[in-house]
Structures are given as C-alpha cells and as structure tokens.
NUDREN-967990 format. One record per residue: residue in three letters; x, y, z of N, C-alpha, C, O, CB in turn; residue number from 1. Coordinates in steps of 0.05 Angstrom, whole numbers. Glycine has a CB too. Layout:
N
   r   n_xx   n_yy   n_zz  ca_xx  ca_yy  ca_zz   c_xx   c_yy   c_zz   o_xx   o_yy   o_zz  cb_xx  cb_yy  cb_zz   k
 ALA      X      Y      Z      X      Y      Z      X      Y      Z      X      Y      Z      X      Y      Z NUM
...
***
This chain:
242
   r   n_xx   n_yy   n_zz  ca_xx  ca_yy  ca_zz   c_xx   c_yy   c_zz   o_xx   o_yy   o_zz  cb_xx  cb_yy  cb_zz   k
 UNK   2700   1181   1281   2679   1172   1300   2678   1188   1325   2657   1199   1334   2684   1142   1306   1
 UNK   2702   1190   1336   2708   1208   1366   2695   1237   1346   2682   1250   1363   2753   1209   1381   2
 UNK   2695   1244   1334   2679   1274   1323   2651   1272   1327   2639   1289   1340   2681   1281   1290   3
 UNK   2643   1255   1318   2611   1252   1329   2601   1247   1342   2578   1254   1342   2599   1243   1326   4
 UNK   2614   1230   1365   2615   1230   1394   2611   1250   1405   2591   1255   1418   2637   1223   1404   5
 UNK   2631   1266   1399   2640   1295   1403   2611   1317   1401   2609   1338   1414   2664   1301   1376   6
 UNK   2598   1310   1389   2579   1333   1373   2558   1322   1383   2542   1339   1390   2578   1336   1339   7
 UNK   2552   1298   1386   2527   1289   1389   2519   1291   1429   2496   1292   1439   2528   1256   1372   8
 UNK   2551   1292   1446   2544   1295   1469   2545   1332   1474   2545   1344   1495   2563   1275   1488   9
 UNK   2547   1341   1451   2538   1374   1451   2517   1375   1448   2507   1395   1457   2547   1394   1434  10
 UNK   2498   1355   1431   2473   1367   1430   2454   1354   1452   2438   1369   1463   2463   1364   1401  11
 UNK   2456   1335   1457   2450   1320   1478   2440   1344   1506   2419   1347   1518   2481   1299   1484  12
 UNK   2469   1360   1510   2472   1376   1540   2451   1404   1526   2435   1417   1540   2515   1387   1551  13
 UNK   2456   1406   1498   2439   1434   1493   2412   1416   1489   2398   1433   1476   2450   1457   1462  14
 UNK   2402   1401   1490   2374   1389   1493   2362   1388   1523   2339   1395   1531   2376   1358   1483  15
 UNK   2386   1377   1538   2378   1382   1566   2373   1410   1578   2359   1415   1598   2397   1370   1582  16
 UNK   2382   1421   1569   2384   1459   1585   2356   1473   1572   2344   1491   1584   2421   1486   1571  17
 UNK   2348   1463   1547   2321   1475   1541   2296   1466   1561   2279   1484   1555   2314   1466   1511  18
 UNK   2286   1454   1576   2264   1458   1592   2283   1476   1607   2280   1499   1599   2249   1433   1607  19
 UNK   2304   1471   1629   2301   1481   1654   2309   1515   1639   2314   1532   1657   2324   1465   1680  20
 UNK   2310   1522   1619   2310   1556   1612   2277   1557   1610   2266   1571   1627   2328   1568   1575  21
 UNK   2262   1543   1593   2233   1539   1594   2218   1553   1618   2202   1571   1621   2228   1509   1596  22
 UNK   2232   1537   1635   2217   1535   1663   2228   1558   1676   2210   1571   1686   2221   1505   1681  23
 UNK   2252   1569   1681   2262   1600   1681   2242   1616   1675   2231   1632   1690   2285   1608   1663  24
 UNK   2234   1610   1641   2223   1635   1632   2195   1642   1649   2186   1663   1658   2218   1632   1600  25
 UNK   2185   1616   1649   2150   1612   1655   2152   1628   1686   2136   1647   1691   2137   1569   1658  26
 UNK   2174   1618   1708   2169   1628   1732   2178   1654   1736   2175   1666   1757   2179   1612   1750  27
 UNK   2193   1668   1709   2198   1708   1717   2164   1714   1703   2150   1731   1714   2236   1733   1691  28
 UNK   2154   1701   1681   2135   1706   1660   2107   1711   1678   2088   1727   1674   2133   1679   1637  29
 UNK   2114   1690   1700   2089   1691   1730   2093   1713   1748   2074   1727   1755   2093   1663   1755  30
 UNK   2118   1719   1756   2123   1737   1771   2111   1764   1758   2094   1777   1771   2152   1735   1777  31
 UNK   2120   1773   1729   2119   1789   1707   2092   1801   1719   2088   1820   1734   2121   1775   1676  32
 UNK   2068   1773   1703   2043   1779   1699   2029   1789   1728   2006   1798   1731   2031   1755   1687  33
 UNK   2049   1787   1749   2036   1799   1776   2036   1819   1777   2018   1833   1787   2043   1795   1799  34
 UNK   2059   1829   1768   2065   1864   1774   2048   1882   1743   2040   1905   1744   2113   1871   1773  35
 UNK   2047   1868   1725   2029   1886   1707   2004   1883   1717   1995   1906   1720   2029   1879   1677  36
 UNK   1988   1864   1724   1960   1865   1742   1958   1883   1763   1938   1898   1764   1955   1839   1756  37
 UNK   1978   1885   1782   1968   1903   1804   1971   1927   1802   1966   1942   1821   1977   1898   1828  38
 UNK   1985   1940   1770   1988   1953   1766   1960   1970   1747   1965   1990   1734   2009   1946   1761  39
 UNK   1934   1957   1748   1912   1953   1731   1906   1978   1753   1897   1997   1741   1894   1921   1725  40
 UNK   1907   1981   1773   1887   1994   1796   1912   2020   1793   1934   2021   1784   1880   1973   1835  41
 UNK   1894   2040   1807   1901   2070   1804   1919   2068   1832   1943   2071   1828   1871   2095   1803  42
 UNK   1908   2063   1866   1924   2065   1879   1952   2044   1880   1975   2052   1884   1909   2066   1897  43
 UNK   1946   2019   1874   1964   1997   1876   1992   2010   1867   2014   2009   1877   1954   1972   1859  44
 UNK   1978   2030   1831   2004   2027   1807   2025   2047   1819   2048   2049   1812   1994   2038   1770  45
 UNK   2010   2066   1840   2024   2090   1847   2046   2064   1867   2070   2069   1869   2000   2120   1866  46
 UNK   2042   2053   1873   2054   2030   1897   2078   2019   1877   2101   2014   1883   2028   2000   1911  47
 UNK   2066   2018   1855   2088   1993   1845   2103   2023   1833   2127   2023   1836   2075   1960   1816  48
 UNK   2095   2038   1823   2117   2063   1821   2130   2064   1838   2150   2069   1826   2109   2088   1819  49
 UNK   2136   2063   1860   2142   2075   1883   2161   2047   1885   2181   2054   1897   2115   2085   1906  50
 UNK   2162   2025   1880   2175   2008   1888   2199   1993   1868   2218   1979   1873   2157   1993   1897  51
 UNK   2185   2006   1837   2206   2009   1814   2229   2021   1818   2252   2013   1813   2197   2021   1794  52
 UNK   2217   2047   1830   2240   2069   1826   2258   2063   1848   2282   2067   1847   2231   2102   1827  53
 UNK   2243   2050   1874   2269   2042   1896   2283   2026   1890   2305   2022   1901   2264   2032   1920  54
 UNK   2271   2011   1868   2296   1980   1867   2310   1989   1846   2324   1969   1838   2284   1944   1857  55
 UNK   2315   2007   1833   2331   2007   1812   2341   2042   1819   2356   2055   1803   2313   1998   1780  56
 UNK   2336   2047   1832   2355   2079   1851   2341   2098   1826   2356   2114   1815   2407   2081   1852  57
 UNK   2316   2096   1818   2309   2123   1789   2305   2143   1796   2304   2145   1821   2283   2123   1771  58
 UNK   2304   2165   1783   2269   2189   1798   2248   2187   1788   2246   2191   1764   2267   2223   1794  59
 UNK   2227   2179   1804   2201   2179   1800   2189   2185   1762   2174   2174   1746   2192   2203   1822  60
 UNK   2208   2211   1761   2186   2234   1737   2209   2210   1711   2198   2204   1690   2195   2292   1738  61
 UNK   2224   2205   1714   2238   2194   1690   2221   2163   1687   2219   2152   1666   2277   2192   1695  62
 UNK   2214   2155   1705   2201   2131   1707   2173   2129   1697   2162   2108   1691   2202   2125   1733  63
 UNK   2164   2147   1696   2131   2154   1674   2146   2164   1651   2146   2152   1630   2102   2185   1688  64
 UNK   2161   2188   1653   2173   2186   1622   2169   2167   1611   2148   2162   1598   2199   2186   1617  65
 UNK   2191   2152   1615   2196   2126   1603   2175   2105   1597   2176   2089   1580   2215   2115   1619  66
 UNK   2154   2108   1615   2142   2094   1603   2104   2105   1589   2084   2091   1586   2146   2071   1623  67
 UNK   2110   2136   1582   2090   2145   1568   2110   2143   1531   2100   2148   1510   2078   2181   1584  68
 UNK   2141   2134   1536   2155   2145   1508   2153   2118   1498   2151   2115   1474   2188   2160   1508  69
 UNK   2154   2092   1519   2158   2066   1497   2125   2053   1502   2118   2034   1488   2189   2037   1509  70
 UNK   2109   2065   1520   2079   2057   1529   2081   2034   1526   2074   2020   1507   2052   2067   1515  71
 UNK   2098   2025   1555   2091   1993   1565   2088   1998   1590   2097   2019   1599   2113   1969   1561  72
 UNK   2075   1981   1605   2064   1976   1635   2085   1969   1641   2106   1966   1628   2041   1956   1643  73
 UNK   2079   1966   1672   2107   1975   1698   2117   1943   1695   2135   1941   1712   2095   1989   1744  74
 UNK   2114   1918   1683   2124   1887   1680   2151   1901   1666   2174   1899   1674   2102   1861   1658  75
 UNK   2140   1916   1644   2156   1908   1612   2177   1931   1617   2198   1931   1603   2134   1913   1576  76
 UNK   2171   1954   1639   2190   1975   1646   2209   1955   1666   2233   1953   1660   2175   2005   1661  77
 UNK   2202   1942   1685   2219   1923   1703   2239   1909   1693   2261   1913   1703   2205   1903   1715  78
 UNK   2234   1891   1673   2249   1873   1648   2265   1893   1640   2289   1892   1646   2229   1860   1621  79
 UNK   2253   1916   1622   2271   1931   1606   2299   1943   1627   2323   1945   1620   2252   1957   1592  80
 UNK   2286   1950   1653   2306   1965   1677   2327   1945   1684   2348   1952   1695   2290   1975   1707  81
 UNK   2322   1919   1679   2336   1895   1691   2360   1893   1666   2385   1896   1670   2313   1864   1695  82
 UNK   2349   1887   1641   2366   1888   1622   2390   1905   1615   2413   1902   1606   2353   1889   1606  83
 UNK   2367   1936   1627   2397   1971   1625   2420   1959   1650   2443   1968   1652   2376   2020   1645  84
 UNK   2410   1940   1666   2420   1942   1697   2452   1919   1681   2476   1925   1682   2390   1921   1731  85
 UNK   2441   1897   1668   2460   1883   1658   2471   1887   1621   2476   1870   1604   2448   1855   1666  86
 UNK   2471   1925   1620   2491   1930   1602   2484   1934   1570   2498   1941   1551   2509   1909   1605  87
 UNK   2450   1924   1574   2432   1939   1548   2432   1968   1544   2452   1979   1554   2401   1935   1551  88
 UNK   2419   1979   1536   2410   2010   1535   2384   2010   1520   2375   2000   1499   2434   2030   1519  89
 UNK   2371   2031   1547   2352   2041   1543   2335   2046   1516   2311   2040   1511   2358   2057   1554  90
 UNK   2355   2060   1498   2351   2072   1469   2348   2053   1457   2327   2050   1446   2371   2088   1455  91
 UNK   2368   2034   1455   2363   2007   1439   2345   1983   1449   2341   1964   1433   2389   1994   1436  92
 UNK   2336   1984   1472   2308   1968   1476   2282   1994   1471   2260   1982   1471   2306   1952   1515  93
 UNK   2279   2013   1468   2259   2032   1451   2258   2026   1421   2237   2018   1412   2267   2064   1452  94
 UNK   2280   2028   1405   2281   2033   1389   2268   2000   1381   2253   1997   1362   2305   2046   1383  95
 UNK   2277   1979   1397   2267   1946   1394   2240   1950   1387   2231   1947   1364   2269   1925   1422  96
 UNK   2225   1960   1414   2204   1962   1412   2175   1979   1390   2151   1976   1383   2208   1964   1432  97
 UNK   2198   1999   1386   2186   2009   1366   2185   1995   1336   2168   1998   1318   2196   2032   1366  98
 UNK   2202   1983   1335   2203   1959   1310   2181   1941   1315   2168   1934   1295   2232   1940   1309  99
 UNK   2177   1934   1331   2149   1914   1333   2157   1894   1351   2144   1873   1351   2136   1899   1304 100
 UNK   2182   1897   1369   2188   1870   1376   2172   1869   1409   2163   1890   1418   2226   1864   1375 101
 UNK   2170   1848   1423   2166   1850   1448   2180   1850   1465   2202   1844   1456   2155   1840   1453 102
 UNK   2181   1852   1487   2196   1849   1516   2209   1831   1520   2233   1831   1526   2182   1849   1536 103
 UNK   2188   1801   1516   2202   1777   1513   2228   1775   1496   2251   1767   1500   2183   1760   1503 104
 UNK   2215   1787   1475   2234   1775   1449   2269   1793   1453   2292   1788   1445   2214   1786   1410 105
 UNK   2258   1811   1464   2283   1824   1471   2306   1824   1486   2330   1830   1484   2280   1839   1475 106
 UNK   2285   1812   1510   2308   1797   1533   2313   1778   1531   2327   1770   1550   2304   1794   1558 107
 UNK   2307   1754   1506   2314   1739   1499   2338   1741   1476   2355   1723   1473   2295   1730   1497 108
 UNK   2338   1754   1466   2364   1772   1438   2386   1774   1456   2409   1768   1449   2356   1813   1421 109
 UNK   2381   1784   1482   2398   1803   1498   2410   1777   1527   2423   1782   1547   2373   1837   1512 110
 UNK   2399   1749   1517   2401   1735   1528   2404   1726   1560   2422   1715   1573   2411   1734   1517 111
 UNK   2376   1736   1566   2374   1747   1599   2373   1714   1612   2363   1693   1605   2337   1772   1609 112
 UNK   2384   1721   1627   2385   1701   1657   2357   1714   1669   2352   1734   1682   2420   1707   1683 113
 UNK   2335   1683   1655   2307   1684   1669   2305   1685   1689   2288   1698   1702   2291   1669   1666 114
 UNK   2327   1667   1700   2322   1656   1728   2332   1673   1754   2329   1667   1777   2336   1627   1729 115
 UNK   2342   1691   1747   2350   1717   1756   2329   1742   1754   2330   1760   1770   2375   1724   1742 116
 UNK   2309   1742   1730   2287   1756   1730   2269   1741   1750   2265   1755   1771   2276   1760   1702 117
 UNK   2259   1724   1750   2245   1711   1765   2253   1714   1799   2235   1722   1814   2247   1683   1754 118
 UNK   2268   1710   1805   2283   1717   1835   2281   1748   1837   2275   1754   1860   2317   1706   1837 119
 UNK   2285   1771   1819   2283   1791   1827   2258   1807   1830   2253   1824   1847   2296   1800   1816 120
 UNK   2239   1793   1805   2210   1803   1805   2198   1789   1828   2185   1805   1842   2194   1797   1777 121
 UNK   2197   1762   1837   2192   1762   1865   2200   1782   1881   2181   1795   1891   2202   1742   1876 122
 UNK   2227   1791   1888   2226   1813   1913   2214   1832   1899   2198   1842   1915   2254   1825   1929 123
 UNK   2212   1842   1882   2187   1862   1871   2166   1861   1884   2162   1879   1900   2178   1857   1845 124
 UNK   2149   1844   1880   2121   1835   1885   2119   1832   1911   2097   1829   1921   2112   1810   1872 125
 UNK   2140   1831   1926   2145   1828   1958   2150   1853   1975   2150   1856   1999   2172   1811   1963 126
 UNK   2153   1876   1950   2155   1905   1962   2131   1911   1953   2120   1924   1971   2178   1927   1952 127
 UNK   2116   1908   1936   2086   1923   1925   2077   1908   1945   2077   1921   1966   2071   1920   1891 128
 UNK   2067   1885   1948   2055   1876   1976   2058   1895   2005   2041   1907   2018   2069   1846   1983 129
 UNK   2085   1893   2009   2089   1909   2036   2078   1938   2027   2062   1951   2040   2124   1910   2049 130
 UNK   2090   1946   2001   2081   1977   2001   2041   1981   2001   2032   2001   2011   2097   1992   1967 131
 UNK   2025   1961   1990   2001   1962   1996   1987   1962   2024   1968   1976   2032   1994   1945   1985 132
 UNK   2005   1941   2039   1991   1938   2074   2001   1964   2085   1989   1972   2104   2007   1908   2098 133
 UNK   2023   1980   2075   2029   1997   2094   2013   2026   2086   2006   2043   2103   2062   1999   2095 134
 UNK   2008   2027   2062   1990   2050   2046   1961   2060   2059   1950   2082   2062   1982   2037   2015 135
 UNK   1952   2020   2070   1918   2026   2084   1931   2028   2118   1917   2040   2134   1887   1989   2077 136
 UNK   1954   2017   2128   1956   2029   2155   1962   2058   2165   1959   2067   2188   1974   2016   2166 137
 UNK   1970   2070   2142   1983   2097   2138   1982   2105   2114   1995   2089   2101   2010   2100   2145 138
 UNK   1969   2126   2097   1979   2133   2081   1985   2156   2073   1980   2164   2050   1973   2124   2072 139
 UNK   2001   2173   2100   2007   2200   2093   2038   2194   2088   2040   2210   2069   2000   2223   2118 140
 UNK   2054   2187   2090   2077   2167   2081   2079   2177   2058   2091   2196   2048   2073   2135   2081 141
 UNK   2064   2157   2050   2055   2160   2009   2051   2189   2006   2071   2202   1999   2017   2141   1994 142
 UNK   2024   2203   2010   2023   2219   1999   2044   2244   2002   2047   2262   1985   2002   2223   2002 143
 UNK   2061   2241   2029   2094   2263   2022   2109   2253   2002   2124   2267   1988   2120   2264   2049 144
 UNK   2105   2227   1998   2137   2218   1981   2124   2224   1953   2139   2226   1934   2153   2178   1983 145
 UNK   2094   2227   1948   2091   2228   1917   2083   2264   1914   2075   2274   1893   2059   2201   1904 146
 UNK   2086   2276   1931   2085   2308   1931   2112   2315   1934   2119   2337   1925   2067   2322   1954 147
 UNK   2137   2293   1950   2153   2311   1938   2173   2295   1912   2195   2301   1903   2169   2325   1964 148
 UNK   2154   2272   1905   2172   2262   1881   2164   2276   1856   2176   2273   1835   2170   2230   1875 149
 UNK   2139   2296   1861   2117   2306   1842   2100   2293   1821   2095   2303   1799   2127   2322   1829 150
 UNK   2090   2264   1834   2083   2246   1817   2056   2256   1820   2045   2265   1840   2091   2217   1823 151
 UNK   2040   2250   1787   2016   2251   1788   1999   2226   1774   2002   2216   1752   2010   2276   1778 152
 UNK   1986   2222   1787   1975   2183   1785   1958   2190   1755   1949   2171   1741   1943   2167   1822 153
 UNK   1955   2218   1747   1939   2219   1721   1953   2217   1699   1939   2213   1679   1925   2243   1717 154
 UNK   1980   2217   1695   2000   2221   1683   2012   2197   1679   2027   2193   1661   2014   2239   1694 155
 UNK   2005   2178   1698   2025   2157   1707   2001   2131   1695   1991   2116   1712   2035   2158   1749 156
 UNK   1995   2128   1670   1983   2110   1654   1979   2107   1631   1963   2123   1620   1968   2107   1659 157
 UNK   1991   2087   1615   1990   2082   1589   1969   2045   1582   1966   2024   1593   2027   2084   1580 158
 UNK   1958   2059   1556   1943   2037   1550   1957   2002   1558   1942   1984   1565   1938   2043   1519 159
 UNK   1979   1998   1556   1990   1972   1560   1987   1969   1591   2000   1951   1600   2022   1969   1548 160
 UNK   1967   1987   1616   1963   1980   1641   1950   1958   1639   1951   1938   1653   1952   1998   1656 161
 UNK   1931   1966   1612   1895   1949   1615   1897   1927   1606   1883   1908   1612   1867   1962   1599 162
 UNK   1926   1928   1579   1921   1887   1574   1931   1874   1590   1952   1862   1591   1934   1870   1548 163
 UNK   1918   1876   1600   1920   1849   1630   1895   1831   1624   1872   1839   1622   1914   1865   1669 164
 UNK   1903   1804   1622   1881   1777   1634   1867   1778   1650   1874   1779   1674   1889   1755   1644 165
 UNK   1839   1778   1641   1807   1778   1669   1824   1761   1693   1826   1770   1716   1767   1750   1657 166
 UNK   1835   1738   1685   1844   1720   1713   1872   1728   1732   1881   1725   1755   1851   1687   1701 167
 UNK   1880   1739   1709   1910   1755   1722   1893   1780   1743   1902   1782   1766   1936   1776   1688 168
 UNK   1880   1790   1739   1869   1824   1742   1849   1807   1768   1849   1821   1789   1847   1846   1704 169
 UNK   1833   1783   1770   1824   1783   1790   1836   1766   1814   1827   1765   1837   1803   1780   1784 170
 UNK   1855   1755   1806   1887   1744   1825   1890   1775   1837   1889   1780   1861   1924   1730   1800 171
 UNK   1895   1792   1817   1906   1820   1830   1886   1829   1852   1893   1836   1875   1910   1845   1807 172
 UNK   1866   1829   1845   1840   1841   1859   1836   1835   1886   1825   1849   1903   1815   1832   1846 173
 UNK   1848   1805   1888   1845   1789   1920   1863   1800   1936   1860   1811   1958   1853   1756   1922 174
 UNK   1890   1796   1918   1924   1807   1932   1907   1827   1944   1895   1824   1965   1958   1821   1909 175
 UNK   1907   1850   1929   1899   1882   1933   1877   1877   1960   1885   1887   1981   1880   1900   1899 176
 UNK   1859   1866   1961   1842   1865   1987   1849   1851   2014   1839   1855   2036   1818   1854   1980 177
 UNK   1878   1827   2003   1879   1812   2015   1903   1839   2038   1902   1834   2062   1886   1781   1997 178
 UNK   1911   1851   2033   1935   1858   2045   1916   1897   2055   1927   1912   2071   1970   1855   2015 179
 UNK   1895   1903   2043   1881   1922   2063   1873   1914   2078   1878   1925   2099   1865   1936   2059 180
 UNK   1860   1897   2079   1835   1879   2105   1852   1873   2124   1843   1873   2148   1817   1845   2096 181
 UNK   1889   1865   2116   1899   1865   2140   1907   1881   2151   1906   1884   2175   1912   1855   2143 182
 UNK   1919   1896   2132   1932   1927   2142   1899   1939   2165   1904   1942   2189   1940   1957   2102 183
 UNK   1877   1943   2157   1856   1953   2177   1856   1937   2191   1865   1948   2211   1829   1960   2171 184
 UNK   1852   1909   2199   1846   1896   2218   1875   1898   2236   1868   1892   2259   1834   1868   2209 185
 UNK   1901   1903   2235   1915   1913   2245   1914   1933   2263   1927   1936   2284   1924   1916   2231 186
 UNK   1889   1957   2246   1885   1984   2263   1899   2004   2243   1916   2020   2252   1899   1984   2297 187
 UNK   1895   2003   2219   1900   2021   2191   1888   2049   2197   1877   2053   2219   1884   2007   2162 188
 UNK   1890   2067   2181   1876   2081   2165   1845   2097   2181   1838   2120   2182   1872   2060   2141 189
 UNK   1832   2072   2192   1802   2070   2196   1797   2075   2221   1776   2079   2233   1790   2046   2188 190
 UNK   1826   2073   2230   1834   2073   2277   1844   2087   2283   1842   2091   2307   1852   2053   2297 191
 UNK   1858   2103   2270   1879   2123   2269   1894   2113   2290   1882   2113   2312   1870   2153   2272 192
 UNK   1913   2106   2291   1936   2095   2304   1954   2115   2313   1955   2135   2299   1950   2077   2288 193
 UNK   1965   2115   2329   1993   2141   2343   2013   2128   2323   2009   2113   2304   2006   2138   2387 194
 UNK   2034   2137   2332   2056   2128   2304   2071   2099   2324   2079   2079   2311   2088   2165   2293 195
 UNK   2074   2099   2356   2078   2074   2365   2067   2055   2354   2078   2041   2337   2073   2072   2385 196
 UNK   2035   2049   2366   2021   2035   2356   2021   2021   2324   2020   1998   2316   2004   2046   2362 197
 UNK   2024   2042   2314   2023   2033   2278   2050   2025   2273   2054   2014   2252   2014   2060   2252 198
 UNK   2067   2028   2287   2090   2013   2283   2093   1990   2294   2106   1972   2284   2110   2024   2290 199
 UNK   2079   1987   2317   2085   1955   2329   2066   1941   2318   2071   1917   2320   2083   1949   2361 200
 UNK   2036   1950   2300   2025   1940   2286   2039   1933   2253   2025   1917   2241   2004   1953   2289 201
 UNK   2055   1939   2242   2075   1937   2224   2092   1912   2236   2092   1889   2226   2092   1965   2221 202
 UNK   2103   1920   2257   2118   1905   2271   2115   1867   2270   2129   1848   2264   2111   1918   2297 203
 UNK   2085   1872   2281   2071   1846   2276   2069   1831   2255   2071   1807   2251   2051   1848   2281 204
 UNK   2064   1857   2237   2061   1840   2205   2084   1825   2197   2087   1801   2192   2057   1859   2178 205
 UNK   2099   1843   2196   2130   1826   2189   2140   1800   2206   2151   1782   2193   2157   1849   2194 206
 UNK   2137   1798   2229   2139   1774   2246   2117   1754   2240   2117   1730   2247   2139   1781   2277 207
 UNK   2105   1761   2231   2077   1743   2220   2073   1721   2198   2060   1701   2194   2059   1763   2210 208
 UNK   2099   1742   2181   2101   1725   2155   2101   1747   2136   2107   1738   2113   2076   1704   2149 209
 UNK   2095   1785   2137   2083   1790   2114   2108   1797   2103   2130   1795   2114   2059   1811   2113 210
 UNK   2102   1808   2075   2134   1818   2062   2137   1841   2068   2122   1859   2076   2138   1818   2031 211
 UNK   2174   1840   2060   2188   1864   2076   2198   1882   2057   2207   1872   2036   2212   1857   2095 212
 UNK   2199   1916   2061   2202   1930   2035   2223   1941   2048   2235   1935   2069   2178   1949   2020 213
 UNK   2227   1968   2025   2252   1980   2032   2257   1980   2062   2237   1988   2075   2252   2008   2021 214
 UNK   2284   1972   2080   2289   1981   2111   2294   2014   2110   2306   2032   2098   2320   1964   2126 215
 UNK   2272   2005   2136   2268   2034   2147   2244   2052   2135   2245   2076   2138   2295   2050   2142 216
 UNK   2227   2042   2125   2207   2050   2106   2178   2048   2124   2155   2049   2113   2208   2029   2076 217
 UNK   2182   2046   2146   2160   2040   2159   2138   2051   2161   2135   2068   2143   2164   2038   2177 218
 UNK   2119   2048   2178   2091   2068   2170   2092   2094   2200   2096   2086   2223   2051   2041   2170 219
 UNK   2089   2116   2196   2091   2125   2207   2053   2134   2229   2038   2116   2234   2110   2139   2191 220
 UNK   2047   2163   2239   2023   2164   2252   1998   2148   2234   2005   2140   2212   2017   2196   2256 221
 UNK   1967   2141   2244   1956   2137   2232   1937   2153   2217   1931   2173   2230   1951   2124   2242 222
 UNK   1929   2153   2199   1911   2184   2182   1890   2186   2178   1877   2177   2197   1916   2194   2156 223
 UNK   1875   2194   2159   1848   2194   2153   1848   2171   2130   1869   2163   2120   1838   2224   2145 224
 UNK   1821   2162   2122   1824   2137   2101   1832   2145   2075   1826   2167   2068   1797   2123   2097 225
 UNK   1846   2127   2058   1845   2137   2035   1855   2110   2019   1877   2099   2016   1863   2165   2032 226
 UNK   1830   2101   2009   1828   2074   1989   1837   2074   1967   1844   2054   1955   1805   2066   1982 227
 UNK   1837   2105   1956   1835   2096   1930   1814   2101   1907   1795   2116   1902   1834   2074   1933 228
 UNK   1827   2081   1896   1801   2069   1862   1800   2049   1880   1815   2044   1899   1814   2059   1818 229
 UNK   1772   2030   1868   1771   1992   1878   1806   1981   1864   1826   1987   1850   1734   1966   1852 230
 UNK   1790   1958   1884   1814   1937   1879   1808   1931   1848   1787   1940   1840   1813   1907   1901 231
 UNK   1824   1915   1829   1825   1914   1805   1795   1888   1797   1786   1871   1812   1859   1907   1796 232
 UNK   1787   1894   1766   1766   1880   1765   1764   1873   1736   1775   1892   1725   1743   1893   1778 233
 UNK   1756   1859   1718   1752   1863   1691   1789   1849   1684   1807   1837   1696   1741   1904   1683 234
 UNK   1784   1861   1659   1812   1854   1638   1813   1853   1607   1798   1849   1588   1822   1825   1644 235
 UNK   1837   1859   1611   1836   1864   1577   1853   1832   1559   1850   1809   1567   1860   1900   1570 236
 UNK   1866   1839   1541   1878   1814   1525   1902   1804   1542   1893   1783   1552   1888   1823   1494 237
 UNK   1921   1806   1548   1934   1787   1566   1955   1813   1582   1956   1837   1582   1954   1757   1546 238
 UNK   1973   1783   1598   1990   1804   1617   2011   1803   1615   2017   1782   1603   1989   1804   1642 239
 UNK   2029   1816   1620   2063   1816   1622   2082   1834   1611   2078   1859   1614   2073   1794   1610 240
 UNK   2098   1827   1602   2125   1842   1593   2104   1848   1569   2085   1834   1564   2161   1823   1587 241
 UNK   2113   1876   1553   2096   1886   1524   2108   1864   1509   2103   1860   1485   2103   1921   1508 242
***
C-alpha cells in the first residue's frame, strides 16, 4: 500500500510542474516571437545582430554564417546560442535541424530551463530596444561598428526572417516607431546634436524608464539621418524559434 502511496504522490508533483513549465515555455515563446519580428526590418535586424553577438561575446561574420548554414532567424539562433552556452553543440543542434526537427523541439530534448530563456530573451529585447533609440539619435556609432565588424545587411538574411505573424510583425512595426519618434523627439539624427547634448539626451532616456544596453555603449555626436528600410509591415506564416 505505502508503494502506491509512494507513486501516486510522484505523479501527483509531476502533474503539478506541467502548467508552470507550460507557462515558462509560453513567456520565452513571447519573448522569442519579439526578436524574430523586429528582426523582419532591414535596419532593426542589423540592431538585433549587433546585440546577439554582444550577449553571447561572437564575431559578427560567424553569426550570419551560422545562420545562412542552418537558415533560421535571429529567435532560433538566440535559443540555439543559449543551449551551446549550457553545453549543447552547435553541430548537433544543425544536424537536429536538418533532420526536420524544430527549435522548440530541440530545446526541449536538451531540456532547457524556459524560464531562464524567457528572463534572458527579455534582456535581449531590452538591448534591441536601446540599440534602436540610440541608432535614430546617432547613427554613426552603428555604421563604425558594422564597417569594422565587416557586416553586410545584404548578406545578413535568410528566408526564416519573413515567417513572422502579420500581428507579431505589426507589434514589431509600433516598437520600431515607438523608440525613433523618441530617439528624434529627444533631438536624434534630424538636430544633429554635439556629442554632450546627445548624451544627456540618452541620459534622459534611461532615467525615464527606457532600456539599458551594453555599459558604455552610448551614443556619441549627432549625424546626418539614416532610417533605414520602414518599420516592419505585412507577414508571413508564424514567428519564433525555427
């Protein structure tokens, strides 16, 4: 009798732990679908490049490698970088994927702590934010670090940018306007700012509430405009990890 006791308050506790992994998954799966959306737009993706390779110490050029060789969008490269970080390998999430499996299904084999994706892809999405407001206050910044990372934004796209969700892609579309309109109304890009000024306008943002990216990454003089492509628009079949 004490055996089944035994067994039955095991399954009991593994009944309870399935939502709150559920709910893990759903809130990295949200975070996920943000960073493959804002990654839909030509200037943004150069941003979320730029903020991949800082959080995980890469070089730039191995970071499009990688993802013109397994052609997944910058979500399913994040996941995959998180997984190498906790002791996967690279080769063997390719080789996954080339079998047909997905992103999901892999960091689930590999038994990822969602709730640790979810907490990290937030500060993700908290550096592509800052790296967007600071791009329209300044964006000669950007264009040294991607001349001398030798990145080229033509190079730096594979079909898994575009399946992104119409509703994911126009969530992205707001972010993306929501964080130029402040960066200019700040005195961006469009005012040309001295490099004081555009710093104590930075300055402001961050005391304000906005998000904070790499320290010491600040925006430096103000420059001539440079938008871009539009903010993101349209969509394809869905978003996230491949």
């Amino acid at each position: 009798m004490s055996r089944f006791i035994r067994y039955g308050a095991i399954l009991l506790v593994l009944a309870a732990s399935l939502p709150a992994f559920s709910d893990d998954q759903d809130k990295a799966t949200k975070e996920l679908n943000k960073v493959a959306a804002i990654g839909w737009d030509a200037t943004a993706r150069a941003v979320v490049s730029r903020a991949v390779t800082d959080t995980f110490g890469l070089k730039r050029s191995d970071v499009v490698q990688q993802r013109q060789t397994m052609g997944i969008n910058y979500a399913s490269l994040f996941l995959a970088e998180e997984l190498v970080k906790n002791g996967a390998k690279m080769d063997d999430i390719a080789a996954a994927l080339k079998s047909g499996k997905k992103m999901t299904q892999i960091a689930n084999d590999q038994h990822v702590n969602w709730k640790l994706i979810a907490v990290d892809a937030k500060k993700l999405n908290a550096k592509i934010d800052d790296g967007i407001y600071k791009h329209f206050l300044d964006d000669r910044a950007d264009k040294a670090r991607d001349a001398a990372d030798g990145y080229d934004i033509t190079r730096d796209y594979v079909a898994d940018d575009r399946n992104v969700e119409k509703s994911d892609v126009d969530a992205a579309g707001d972010r993306y306007l929501m964080w130029k309109d402040r960066a200019i109304a700040a005195g961006g890009n469009h005012h040309g700012l001295d490099t004081a000024a555009a710093q104590a306008a930075y300055d402001d943002h961050v005391r304000n509430g906005g998000p904070q990216g790499t320290p010491g990454s600040g925006p430096t003089a103000g420059g001539n405009s440079s938008p871009g492509s539009p903010a993101p628009a349209g969509g394809g079949a869905r978003t996230g990890p491949n």
